[in-house]
PyMOL Python script that loads the backbone (N, CA, C, O; Angstrom):
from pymol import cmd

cmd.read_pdbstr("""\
ATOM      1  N   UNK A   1     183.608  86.522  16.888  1.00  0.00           N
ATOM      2  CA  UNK A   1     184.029  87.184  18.086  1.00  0.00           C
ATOM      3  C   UNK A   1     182.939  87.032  19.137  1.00  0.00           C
ATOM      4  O   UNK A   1     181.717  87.036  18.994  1.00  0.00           O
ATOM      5  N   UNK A   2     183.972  86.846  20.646  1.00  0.00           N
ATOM      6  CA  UNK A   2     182.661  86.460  21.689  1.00  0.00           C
ATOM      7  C   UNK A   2     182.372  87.994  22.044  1.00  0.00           C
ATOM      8  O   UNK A   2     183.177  88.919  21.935  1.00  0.00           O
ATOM      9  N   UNK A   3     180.808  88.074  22.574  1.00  0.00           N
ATOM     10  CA  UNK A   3     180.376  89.099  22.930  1.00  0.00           C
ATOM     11  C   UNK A   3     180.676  89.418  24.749  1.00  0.00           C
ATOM     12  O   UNK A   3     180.108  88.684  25.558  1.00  0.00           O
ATOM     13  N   UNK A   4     181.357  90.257  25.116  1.00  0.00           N
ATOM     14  CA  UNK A   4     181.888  89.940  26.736  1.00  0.00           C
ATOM     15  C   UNK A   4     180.432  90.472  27.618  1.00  0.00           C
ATOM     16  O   UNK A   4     179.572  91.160  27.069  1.00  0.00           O
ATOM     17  N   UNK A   5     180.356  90.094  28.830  1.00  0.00           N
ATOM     18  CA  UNK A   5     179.252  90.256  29.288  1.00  0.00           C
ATOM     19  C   UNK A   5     179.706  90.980  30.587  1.00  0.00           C
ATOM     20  O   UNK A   5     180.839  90.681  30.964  1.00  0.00           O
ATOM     21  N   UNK A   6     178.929  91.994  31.432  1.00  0.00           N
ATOM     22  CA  UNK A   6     179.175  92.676  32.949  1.00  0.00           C
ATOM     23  C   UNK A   6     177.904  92.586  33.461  1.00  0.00           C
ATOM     24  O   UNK A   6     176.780  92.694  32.972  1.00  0.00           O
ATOM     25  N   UNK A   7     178.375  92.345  34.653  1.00  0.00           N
ATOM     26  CA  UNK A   7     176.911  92.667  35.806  1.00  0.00           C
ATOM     27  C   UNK A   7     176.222  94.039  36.080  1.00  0.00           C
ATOM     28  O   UNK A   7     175.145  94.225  36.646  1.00  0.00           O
ATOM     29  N   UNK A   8     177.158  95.043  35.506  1.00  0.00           N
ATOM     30  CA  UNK A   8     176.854  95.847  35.263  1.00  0.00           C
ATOM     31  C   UNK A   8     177.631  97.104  34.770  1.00  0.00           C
ATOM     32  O   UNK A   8     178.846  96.982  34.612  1.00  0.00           O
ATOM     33  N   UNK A   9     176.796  98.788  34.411  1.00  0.00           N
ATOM     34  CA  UNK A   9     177.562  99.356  33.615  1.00  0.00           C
ATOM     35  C   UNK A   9     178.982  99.543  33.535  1.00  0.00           C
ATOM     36  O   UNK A   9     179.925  99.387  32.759  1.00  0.00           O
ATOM     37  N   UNK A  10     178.632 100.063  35.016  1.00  0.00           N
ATOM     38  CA  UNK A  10     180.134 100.980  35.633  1.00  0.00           C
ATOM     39  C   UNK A  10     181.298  99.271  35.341  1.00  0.00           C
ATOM     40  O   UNK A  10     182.250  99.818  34.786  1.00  0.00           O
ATOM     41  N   UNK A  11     181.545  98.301  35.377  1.00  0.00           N
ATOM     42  CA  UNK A  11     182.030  97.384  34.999  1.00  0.00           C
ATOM     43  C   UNK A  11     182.358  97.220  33.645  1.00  0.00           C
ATOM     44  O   UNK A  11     183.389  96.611  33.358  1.00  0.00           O
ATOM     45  N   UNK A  12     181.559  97.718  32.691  1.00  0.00           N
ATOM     46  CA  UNK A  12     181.955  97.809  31.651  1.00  0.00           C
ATOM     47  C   UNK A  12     182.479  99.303  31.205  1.00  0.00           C
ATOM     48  O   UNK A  12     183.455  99.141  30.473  1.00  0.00           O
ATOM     49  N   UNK A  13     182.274 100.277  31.328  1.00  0.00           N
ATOM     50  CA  UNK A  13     182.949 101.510  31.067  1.00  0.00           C
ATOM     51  C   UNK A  13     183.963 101.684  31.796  1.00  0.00           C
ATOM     52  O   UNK A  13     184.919 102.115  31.151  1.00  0.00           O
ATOM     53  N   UNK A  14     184.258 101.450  33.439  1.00  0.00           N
ATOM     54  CA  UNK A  14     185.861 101.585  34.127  1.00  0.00           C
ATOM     55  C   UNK A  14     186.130 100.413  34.113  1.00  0.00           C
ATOM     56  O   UNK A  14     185.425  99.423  34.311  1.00  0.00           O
ATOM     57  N   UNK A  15     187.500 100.564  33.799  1.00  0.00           N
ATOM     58  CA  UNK A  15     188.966 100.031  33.604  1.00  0.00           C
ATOM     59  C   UNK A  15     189.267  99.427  35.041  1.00  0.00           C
ATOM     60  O   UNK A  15     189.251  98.215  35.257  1.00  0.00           O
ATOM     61  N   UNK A  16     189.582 100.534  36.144  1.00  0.00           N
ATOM     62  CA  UNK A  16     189.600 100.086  37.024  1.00  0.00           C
ATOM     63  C   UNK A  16     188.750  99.277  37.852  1.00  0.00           C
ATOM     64  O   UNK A  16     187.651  99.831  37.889  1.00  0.00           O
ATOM     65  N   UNK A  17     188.750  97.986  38.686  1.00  0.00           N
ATOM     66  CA  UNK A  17     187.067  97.538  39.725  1.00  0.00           C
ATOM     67  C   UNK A  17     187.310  98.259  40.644  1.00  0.00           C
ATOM     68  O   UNK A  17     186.172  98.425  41.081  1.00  0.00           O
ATOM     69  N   UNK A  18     187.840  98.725  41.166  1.00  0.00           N
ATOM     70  CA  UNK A  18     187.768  99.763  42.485  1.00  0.00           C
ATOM     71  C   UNK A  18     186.606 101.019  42.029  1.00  0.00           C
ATOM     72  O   UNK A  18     185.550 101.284  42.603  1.00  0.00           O
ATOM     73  N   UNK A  19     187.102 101.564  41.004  1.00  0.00           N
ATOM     74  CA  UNK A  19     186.567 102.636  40.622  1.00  0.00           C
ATOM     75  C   UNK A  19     185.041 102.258  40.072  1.00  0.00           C
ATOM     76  O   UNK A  19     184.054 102.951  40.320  1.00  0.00           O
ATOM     77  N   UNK A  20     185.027 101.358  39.491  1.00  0.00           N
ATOM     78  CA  UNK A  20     183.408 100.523  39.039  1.00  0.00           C
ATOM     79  C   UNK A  20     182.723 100.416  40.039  1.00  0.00           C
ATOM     80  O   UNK A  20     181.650 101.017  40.098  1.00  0.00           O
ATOM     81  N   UNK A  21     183.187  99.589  41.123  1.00  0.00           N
ATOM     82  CA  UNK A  21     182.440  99.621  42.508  1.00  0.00           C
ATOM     83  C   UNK A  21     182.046 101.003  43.245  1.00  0.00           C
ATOM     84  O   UNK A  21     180.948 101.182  43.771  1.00  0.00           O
ATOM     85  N   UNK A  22     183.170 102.035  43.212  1.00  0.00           N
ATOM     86  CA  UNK A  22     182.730 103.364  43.852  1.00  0.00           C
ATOM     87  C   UNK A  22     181.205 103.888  42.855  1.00  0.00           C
ATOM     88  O   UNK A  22     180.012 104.043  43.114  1.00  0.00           O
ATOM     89  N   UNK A  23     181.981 104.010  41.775  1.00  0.00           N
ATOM     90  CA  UNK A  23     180.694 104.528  40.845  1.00  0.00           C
ATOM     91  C   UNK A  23     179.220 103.478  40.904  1.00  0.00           C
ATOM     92  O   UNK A  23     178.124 104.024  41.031  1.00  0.00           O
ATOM     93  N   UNK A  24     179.289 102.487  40.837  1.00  0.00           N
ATOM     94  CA  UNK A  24     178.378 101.299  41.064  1.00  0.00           C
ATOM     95  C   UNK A  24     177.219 102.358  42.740  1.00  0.00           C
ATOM     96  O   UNK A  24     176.150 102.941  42.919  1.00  0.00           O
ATOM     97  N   UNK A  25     178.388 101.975  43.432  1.00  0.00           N
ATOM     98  CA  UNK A  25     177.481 102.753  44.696  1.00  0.00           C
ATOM     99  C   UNK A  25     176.803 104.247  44.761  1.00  0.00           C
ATOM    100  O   UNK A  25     175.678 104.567  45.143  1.00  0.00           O
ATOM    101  N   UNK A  26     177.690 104.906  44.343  1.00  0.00           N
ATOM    102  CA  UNK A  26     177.216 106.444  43.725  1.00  0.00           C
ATOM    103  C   UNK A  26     176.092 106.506  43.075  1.00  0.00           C
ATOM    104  O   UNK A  26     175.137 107.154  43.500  1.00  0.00           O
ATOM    105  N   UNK A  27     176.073 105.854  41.992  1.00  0.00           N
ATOM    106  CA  UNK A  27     174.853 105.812  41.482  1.00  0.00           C
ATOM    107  C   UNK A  27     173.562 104.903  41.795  1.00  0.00           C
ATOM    108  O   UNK A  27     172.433 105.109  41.352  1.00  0.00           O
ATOM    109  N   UNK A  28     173.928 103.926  42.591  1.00  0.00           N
ATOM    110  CA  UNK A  28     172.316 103.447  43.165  1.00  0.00           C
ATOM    111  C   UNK A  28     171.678 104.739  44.245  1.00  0.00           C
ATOM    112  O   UNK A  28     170.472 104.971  44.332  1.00  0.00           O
ATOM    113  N   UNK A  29     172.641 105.421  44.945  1.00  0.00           N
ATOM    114  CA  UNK A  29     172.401 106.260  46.233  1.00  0.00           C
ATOM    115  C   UNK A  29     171.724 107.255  45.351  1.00  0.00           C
ATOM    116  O   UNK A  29     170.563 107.634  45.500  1.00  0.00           O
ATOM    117  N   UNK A  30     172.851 107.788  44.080  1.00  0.00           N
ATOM    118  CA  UNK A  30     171.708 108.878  43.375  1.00  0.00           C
ATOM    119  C   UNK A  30     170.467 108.843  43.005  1.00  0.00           C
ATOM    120  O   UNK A  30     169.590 109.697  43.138  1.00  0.00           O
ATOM    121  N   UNK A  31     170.419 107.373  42.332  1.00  0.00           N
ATOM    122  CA  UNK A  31     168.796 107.041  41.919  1.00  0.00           C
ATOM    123  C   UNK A  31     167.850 107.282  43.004  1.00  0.00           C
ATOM    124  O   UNK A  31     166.714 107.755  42.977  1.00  0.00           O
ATOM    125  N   UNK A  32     168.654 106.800  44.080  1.00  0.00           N
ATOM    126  CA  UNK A  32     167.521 106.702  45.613  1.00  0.00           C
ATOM    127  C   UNK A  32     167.356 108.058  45.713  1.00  0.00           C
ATOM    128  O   UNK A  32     166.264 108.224  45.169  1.00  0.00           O
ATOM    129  N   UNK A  33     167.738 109.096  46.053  1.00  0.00           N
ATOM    130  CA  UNK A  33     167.751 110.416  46.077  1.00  0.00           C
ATOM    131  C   UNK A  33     167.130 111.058  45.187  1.00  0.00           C
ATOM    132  O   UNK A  33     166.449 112.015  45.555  1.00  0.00           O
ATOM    133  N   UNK A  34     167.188 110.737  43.875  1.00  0.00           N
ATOM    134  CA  UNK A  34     166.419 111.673  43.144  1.00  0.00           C
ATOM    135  C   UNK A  34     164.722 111.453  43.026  1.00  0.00           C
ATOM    136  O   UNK A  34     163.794 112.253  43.138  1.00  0.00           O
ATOM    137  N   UNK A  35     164.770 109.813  42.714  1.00  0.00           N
ATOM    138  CA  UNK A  35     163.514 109.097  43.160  1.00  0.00           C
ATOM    139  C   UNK A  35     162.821 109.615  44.143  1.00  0.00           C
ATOM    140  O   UNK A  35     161.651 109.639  43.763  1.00  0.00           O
ATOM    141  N   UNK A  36     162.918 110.085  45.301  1.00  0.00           N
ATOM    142  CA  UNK A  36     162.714 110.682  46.661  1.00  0.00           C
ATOM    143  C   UNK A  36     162.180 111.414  46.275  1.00  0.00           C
ATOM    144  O   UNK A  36     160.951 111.473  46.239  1.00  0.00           O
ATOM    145  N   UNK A  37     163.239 112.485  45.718  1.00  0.00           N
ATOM    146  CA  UNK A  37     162.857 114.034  45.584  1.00  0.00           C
ATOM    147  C   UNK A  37     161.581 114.185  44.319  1.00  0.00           C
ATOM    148  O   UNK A  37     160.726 115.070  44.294  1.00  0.00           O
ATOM    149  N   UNK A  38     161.732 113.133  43.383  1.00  0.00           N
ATOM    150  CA  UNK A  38     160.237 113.392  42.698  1.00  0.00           C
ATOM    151  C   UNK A  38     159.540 113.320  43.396  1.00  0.00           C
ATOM    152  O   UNK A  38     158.777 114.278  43.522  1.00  0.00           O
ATOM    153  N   UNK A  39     159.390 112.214  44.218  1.00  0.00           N
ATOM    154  CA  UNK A  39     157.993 111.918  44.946  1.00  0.00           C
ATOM    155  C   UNK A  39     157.609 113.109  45.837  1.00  0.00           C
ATOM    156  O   UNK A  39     156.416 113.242  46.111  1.00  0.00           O
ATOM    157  N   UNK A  40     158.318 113.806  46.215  1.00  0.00           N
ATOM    158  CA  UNK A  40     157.872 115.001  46.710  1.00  0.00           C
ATOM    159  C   UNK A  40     157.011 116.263  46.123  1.00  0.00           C
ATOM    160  O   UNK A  40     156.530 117.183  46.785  1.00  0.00           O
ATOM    161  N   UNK A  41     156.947 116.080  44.798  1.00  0.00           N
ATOM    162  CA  UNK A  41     155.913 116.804  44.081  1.00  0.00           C
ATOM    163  C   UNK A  41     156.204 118.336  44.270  1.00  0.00           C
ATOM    164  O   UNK A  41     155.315 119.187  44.249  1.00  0.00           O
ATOM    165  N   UNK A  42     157.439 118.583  44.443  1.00  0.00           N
ATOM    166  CA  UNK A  42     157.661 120.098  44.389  1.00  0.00           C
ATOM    167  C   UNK A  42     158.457 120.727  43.604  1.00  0.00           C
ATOM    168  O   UNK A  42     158.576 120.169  42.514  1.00  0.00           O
ATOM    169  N   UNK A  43     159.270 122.026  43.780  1.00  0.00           N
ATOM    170  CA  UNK A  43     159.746 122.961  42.686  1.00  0.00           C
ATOM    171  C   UNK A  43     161.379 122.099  43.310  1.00  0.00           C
ATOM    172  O   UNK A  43     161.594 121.539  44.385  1.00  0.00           O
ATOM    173  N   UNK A  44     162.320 122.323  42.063  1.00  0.00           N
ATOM    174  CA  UNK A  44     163.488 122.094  42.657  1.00  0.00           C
ATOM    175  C   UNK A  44     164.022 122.833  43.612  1.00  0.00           C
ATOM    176  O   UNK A  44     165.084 122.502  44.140  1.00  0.00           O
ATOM    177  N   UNK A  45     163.342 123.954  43.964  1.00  0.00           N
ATOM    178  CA  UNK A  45     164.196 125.253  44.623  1.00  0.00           C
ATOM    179  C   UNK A  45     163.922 124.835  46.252  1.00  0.00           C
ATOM    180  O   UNK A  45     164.646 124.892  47.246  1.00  0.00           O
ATOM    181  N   UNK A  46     162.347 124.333  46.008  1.00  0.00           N
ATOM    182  CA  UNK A  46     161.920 124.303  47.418  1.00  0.00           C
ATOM    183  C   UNK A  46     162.376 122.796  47.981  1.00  0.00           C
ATOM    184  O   UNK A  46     162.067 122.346  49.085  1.00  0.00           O
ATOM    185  N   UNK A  47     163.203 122.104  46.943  1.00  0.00           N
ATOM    186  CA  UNK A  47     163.289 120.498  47.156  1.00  0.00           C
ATOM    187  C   UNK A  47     164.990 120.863  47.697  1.00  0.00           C
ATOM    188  O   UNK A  47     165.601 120.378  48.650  1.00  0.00           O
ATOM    189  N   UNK A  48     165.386 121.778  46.804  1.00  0.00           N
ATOM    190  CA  UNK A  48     167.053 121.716  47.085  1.00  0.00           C
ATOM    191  C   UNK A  48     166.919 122.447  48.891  1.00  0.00           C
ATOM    192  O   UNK A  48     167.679 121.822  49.631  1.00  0.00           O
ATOM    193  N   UNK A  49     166.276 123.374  49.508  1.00  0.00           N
ATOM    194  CA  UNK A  49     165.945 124.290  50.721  1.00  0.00           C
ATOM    195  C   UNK A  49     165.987 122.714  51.368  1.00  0.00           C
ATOM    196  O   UNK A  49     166.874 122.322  52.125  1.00  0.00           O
ATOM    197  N   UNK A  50     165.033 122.041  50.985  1.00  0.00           N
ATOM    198  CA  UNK A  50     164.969 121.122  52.366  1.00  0.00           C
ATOM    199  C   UNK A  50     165.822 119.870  52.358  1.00  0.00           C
ATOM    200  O   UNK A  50     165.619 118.966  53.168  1.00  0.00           O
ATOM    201  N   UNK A  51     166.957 119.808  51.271  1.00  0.00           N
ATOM    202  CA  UNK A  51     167.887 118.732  51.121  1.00  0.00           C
ATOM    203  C   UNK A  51     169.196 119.837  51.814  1.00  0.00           C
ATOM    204  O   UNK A  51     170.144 119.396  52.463  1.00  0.00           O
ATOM    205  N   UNK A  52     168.983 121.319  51.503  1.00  0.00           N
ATOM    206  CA  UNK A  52     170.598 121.938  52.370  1.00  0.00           C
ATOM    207  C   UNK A  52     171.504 122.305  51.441  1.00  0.00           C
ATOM    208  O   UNK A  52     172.620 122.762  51.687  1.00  0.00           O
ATOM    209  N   UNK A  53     170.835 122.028  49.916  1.00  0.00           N
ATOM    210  CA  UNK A  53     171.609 122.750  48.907  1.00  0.00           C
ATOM    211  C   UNK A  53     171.430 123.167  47.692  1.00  0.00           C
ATOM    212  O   UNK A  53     170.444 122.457  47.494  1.00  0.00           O
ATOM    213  N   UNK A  54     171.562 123.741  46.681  1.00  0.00           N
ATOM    214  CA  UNK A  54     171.348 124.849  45.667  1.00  0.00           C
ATOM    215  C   UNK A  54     170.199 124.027  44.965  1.00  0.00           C
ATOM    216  O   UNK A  54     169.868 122.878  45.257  1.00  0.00           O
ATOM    217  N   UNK A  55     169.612 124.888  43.913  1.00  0.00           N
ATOM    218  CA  UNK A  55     169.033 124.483  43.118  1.00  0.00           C
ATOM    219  C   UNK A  55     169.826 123.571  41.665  1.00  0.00           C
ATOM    220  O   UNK A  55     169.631 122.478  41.135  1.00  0.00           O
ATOM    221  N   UNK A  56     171.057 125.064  41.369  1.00  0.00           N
ATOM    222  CA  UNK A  56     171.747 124.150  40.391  1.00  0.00           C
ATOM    223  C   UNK A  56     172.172 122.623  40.780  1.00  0.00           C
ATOM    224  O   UNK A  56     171.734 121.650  40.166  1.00  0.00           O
ATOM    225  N   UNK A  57     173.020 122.540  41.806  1.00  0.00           N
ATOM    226  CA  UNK A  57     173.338 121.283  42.177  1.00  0.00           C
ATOM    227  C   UNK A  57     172.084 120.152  42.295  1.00  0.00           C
ATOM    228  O   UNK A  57     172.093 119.055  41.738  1.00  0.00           O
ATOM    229  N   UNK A  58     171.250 120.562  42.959  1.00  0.00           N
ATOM    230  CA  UNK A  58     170.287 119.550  42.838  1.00  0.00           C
ATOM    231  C   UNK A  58     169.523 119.308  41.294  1.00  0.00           C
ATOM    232  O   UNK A  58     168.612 118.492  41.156  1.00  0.00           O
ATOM    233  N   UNK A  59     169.942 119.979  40.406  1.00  0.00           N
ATOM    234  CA  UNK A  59     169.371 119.850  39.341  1.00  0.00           C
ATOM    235  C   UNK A  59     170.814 118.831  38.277  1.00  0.00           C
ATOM    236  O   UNK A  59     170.644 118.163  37.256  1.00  0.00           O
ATOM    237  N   UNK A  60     172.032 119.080  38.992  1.00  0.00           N
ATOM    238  CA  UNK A  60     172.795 118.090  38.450  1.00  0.00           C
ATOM    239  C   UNK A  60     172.567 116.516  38.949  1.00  0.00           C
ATOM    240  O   UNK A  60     173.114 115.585  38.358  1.00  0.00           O
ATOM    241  N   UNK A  61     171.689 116.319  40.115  1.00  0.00           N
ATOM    242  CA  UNK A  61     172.044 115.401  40.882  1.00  0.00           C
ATOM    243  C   UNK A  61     170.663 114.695  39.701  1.00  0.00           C
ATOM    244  O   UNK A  61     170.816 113.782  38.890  1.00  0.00           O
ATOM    245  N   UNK A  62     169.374 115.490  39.981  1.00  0.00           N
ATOM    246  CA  UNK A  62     168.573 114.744  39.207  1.00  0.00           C
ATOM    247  C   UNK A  62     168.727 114.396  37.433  1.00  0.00           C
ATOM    248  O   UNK A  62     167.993 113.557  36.909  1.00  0.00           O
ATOM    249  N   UNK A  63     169.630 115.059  36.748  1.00  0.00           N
ATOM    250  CA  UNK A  63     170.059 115.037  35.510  1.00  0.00           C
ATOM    251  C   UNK A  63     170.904 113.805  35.479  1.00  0.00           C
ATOM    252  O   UNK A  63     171.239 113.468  34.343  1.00  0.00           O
ATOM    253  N   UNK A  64     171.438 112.854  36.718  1.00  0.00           N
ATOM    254  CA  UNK A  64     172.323 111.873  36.252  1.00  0.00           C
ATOM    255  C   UNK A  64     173.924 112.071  35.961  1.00  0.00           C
ATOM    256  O   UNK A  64     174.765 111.365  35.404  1.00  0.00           O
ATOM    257  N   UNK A  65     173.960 113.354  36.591  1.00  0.00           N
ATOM    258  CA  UNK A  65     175.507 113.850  36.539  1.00  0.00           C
ATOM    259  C   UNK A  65     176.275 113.786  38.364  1.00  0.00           C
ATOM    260  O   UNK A  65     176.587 114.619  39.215  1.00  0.00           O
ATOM    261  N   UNK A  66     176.303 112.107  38.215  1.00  0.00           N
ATOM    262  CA  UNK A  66     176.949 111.641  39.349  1.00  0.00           C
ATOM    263  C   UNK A  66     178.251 112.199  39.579  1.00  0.00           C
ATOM    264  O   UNK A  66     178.599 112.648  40.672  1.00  0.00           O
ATOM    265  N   UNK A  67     179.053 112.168  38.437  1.00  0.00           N
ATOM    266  CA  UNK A  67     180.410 112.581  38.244  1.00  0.00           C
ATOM    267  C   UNK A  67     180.673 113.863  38.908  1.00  0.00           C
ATOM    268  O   UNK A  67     181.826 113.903  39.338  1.00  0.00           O
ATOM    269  N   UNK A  68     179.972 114.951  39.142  1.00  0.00           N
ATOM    270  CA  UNK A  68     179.652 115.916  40.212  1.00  0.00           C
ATOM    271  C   UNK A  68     179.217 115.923  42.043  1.00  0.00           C
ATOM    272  O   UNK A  68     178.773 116.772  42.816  1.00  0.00           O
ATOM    273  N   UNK A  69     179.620 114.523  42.151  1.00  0.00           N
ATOM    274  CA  UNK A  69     179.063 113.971  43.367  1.00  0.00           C
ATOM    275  C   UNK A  69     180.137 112.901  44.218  1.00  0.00           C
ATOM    276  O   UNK A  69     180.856 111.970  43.854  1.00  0.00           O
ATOM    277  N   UNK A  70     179.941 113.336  45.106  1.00  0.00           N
ATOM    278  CA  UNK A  70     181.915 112.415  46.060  1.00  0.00           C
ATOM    279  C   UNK A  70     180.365 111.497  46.806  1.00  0.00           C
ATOM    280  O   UNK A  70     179.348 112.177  46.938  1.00  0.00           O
ATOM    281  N   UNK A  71     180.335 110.310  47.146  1.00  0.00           N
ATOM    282  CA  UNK A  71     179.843 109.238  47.674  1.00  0.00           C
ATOM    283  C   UNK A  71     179.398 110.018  48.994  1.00  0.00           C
ATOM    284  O   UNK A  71     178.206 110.215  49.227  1.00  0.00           O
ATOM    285  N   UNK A  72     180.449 110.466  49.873  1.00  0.00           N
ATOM    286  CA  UNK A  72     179.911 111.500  51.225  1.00  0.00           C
ATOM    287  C   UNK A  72     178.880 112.291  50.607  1.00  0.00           C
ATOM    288  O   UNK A  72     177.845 111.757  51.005  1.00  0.00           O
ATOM    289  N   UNK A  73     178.638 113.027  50.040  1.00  0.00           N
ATOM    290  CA  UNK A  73     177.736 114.565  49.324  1.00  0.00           C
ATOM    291  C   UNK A  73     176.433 113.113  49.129  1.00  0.00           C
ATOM    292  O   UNK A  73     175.644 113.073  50.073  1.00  0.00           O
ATOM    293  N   UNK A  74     176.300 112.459  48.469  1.00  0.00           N
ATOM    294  CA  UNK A  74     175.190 111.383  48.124  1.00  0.00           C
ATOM    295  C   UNK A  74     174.744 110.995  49.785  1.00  0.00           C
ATOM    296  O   UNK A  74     173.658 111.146  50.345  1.00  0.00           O
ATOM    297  N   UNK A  75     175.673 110.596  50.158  1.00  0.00           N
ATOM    298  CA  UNK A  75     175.097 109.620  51.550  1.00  0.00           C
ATOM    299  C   UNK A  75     174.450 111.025  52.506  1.00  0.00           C
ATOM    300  O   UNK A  75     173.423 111.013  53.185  1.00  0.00           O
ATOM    301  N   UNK A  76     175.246 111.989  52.338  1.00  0.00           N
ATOM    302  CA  UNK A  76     174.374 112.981  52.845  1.00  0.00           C
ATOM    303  C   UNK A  76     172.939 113.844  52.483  1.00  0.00           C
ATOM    304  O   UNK A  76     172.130 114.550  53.085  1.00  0.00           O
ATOM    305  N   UNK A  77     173.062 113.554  51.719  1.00  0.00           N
ATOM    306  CA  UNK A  77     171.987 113.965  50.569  1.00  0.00           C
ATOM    307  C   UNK A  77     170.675 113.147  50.881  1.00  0.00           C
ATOM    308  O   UNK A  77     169.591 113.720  50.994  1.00  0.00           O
ATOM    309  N   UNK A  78     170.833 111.650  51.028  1.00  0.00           N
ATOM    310  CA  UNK A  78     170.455 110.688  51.374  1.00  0.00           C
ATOM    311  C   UNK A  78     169.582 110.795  52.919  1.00  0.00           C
ATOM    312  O   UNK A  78     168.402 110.741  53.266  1.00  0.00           O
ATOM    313  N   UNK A  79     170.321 110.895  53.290  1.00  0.00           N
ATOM    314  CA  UNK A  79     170.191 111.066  54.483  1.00  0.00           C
ATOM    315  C   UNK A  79     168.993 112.544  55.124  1.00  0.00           C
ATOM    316  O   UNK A  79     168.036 112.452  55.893  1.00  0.00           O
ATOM    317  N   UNK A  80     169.410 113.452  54.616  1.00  0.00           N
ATOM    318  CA  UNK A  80     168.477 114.657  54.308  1.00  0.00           C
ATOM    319  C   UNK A  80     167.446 114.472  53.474  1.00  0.00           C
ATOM    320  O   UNK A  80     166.693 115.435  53.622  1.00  0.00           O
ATOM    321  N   UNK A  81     167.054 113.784  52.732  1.00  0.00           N
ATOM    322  CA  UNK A  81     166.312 113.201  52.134  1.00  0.00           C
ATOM    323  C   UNK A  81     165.310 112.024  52.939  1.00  0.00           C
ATOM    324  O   UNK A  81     164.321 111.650  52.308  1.00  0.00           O
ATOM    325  N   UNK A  82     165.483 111.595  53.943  1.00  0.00           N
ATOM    326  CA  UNK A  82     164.607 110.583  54.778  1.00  0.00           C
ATOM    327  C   UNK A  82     165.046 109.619  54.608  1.00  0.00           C
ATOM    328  O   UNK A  82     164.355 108.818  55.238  1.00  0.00           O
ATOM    329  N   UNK A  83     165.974 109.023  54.022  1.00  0.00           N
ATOM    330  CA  UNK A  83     166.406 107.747  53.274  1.00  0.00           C
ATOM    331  C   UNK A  83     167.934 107.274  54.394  1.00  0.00           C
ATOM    332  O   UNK A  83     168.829 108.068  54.684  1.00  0.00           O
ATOM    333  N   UNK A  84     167.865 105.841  54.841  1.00  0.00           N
ATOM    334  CA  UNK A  84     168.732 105.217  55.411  1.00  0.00           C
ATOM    335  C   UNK A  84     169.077 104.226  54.188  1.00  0.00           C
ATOM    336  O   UNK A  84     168.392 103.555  53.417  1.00  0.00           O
ATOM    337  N   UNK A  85     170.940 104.519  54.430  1.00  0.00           N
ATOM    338  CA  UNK A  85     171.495 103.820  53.222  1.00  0.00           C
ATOM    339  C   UNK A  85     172.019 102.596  53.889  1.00  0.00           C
ATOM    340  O   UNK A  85     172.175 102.641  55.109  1.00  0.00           O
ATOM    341  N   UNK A  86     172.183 101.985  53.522  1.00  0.00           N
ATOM    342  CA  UNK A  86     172.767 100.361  54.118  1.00  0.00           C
ATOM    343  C   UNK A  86     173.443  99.872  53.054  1.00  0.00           C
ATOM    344  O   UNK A  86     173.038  99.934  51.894  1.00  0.00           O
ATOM    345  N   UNK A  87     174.905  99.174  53.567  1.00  0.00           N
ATOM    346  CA  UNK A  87     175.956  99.051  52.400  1.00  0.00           C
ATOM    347  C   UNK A  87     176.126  97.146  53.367  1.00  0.00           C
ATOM    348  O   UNK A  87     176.551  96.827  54.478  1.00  0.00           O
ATOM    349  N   UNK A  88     175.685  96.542  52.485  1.00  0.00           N
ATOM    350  CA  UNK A  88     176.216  95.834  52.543  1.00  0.00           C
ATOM    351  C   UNK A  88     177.762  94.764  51.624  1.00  0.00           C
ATOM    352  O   UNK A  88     178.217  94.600  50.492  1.00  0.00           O
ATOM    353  N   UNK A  89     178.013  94.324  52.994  1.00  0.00           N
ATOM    354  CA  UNK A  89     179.800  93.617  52.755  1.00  0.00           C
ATOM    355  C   UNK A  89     179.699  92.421  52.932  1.00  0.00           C
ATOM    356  O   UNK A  89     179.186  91.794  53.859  1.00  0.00           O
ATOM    357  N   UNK A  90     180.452  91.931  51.564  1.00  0.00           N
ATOM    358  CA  UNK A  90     180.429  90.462  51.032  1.00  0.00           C
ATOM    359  C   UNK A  90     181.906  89.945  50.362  1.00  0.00           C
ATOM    360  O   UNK A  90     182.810  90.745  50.123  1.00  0.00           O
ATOM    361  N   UNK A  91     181.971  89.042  50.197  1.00  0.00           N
ATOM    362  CA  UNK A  91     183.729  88.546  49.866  1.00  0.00           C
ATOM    363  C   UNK A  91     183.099  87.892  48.202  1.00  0.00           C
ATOM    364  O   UNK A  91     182.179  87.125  47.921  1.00  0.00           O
ATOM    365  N   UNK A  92     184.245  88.735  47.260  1.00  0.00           N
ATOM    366  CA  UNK A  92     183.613  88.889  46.234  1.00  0.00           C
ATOM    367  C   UNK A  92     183.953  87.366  45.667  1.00  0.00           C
ATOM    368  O   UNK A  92     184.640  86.479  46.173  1.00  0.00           O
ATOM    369  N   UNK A  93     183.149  87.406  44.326  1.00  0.00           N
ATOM    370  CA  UNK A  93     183.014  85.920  43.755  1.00  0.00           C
ATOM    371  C   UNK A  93     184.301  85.917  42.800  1.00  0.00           C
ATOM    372  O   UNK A  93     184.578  84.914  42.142  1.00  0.00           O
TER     373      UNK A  93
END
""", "prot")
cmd.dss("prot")
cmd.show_as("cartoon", "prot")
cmd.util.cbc("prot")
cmd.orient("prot")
């Protein structure tokens, strides 16, 4: 049996490519965001105050629980965070 290969996760766990691609983007924006917020060297409480939202939530965001997160809530997040997101558009292979 051949072993099938993806460019990446979300490609191999959804079924759908629409939905691979949404999640695909979700989660690079989260990494960028949480990455951020370590580098800030502070408490989550005082990290969630200057992102505009809870502690719990920001503690889902850094746990990797994207699935709690609509692409808008990330890009905003992002954005409150110091971080300019840039999406680039390409005609797929």
């Amino acid at each position: 049996m051949k072993a099938k290969t993806f460019s990446n996760v979300w490609d191999a766990l959804e079924h759908d490519p629409e939905m691979a691609a949404i999640m695909t983007t979700r989660s690079e924006v989260a990494i960028a965001v949480s990455k951020r917020v370590r580098g800030w060297k502070t408490t989550q409480a005082q990290a969630a105050r200057r992102l505009g939202t809870t502690q719990p939530r920001l503690n889902d965001l850094l746990k990797g629980r994207i699935n709690k997160f609509s692409l808008d809530t990330l890009l905003t997040l992002a954005k409150r965070a110091g971080l300019r997101v840039r999406i680039d558009i390409c005609a797929a292979a």
